[in-house]
Structures are given as C-alpha cells and as structure tokens.
N, C-alpha and C positions, 0 to 999 in steps of 0.2 A: 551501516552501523546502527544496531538497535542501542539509544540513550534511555538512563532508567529515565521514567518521571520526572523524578524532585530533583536529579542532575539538570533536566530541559528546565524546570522551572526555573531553577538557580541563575543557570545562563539567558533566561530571559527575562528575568529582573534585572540581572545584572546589564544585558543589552540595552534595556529599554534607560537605562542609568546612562547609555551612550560610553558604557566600557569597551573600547576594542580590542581586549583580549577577548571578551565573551563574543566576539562576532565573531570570534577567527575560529572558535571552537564551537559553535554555530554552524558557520558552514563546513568547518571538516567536519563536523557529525552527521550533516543530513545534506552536504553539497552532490556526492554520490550519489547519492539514493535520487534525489535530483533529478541528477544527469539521466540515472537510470529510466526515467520515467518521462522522461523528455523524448529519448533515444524509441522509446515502445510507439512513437505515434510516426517516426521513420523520418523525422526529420532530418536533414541535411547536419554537419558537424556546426557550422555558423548557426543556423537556427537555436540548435538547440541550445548551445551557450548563451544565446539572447534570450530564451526564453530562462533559461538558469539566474544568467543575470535580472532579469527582468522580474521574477519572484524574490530574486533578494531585494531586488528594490522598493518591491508590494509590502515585504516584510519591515521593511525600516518605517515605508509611511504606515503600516496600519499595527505594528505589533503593541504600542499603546493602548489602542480599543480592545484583545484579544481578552477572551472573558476567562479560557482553560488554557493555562499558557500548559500544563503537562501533554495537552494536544499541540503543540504546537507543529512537530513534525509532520502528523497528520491534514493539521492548515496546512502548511507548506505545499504538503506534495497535491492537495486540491486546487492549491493557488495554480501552483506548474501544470497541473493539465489544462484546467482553464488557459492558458499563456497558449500552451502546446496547441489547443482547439485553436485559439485567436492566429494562431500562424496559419492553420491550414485554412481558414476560413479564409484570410485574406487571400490566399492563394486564387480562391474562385468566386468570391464575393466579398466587396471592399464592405466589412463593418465597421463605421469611426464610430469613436467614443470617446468621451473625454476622463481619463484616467481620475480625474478629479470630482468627477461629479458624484456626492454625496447620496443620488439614487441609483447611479450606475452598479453593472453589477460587479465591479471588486469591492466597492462598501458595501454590496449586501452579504460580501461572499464572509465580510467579517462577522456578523450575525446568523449567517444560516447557512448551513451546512447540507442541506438536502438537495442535494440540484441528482434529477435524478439521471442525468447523462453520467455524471463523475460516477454516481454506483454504479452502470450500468455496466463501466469500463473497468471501473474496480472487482467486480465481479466475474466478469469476461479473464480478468491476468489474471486473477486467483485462481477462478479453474484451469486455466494455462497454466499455470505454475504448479498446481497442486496434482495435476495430471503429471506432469514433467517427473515432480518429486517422487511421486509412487513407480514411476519407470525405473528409478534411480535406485530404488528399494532393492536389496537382496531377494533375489528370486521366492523363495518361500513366503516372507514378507508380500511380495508386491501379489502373487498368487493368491494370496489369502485376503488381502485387502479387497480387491477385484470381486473373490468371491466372493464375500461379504456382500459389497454394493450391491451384486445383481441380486444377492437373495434377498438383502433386503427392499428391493423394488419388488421381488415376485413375491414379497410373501414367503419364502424358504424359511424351514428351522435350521439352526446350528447342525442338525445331524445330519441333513444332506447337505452342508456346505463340507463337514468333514469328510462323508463319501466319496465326494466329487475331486475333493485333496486328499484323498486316503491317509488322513491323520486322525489321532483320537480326537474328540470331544475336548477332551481336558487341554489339550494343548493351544485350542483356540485362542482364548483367552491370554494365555502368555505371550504368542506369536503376536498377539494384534496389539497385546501391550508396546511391547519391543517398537511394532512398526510405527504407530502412533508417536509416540517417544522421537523418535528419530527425526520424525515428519517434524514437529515440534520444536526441534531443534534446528529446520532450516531456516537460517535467515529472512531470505525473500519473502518466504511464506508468510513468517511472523509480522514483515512490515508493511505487507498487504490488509492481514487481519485487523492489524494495529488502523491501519486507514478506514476502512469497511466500518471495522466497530465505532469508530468516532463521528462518522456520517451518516449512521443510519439514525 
C-alpha cells in the first residue's frame, strides 16, 4: 500500500502520542510491504515475522528521534533489511550487539540513511522489478521500450528505432507515453522508487 505523505505524518505524530489506533494503521499500511521485503532475502516464514516484528519494535524505540516522519515508510523498509542481513549473518557469523547501544548501528540508522549495501539491494529489486514490469507490458508497449533502451546505449535516432518497429516516427512518442504511464502505476515499482529516492 502506497500512504500519501501528510497521511504517514499524521499517523506518526499521532503514534509517537502512543495512539493505538495509529499503530494499527501503521502497520496495516506498511506491514505488507514489510513482509514483502523480508520474504526477498528468502528467509524462512519464522524469520521473517521476527524480523517484521522486530522493525516494529525499532520503530517504537526510535520513531521519537525521526527527523522526516513523511519518510517514514522508507525508514521502515531500511530498518527491515537491515534486521533481514542481521538474520542471515547470524546464520554464519555470530554478530552480537547491543540493540541499545547509542553508537550501534540502529541509532545510526536513525540519522543516516546511506549505508550503501541497503542501495545496493534497493537497486538490484528495482531493476528486478522494473525488468518483470516491462515483460508485463503489452507487446507493442514492451517492443518499443526495449527499443528504446538499446538505442539509446548505441547512440540510435528515433528513426531507426521506428524502422526496426516498422511504425511511424510520430507514434513513438504516444506509445512510450502509454507505456511509461502504465509502468508508473505499478505499485511495487512506485514503492521501490519511493525507498531509493529517500536513501540516496
């Protein structure tokens, strides 16, 4: 579920107020998306709910400090991969730490957002995804897209991309409106982008 902004702010004034309605609408908004992201690193069903659980627990002690609560989703879902690493790490190298420690790094993760493992995997599922989406596309659509990309690595003009699609010139431009448009409106994608842009 993509939450506007000043809805997430809302609910995180109102949580940090220790409202329990806004927690319950909290995690139905971004519990999902969560899990979702939990589930990408292939952990076990246990795991992953302790790591779910375990970011909402991040979030109760640290959502006080959060400087941009309209990112707040965006925290979230960096907290959870973080958690999701800390799972697989233990699996083959015991890292303790103490969840408390005020240099550790879940209180750094409150201030700084650039860890650049989280982009590197944010980046990695975005072009997963965005590759997936363009598959999904209407043959013409997803044809066109395609061509595009490669011409614009080679260098191509629009008019051998139309050749190569034997459509006019003119129709480029509509066609890739449409597909764009489309792309745009898939969710995942949006809440990939949504993550990316607040971390970089």
């Amino acid at each position: 579920m993509i939450t506007d902004p000043d809805h997430t702010v809302q609910l995180a004034v109102r949580a940090r107020r220790s409202e329990a309605a806004a927690w319950h609408e909290l995690v139905a908004c971004y519990g999902p998306r969560l899990m979702r992201i939990a589930r990408t690193y292939r952990l076990s069903d246990a795991d992953a709910a302790d790591v779910v659980q375990t970011t909402w627990l991040r979030c109760v002690q640290y959502l006080e400090q959060v400087r941009d609560l309209a990112a707040t989703g965006a925290w979230l879902s960096t907290i959870c991969r973080r958690e999701a690493m800390r799972v697989l790490q233990r699996r083959t190298l015991p890292l303790p730490h103490d969840p408390s420690d005020p240099t550790g790094p879940l209180a750094q993760l409150v201030n700084e957002y650039g860890d650049p493992y989280a982009l590197d995997d944010l980046r990695h599922q975005l072009r997963t995804e965005l590759v997936d989406a363009i598959a999904g596309l209407p043959d013409r659509q997803r044809r066109l897209l395609t061509e595009l990309l490669l011409a614009a690595r080679d260098g191509r003009p629009y008019i051998e991309v139309a050749m190569a699609l034997q459509m006019p010139v003119g129709s480029i431009g509509p066609v890739r409106r449409r597909a764009l448009d489309q792309l745009r409106r898939n969710r995942r994608l949006a809440e990939l982008d949504e993550d990316l842009e607040y971390c970089r």
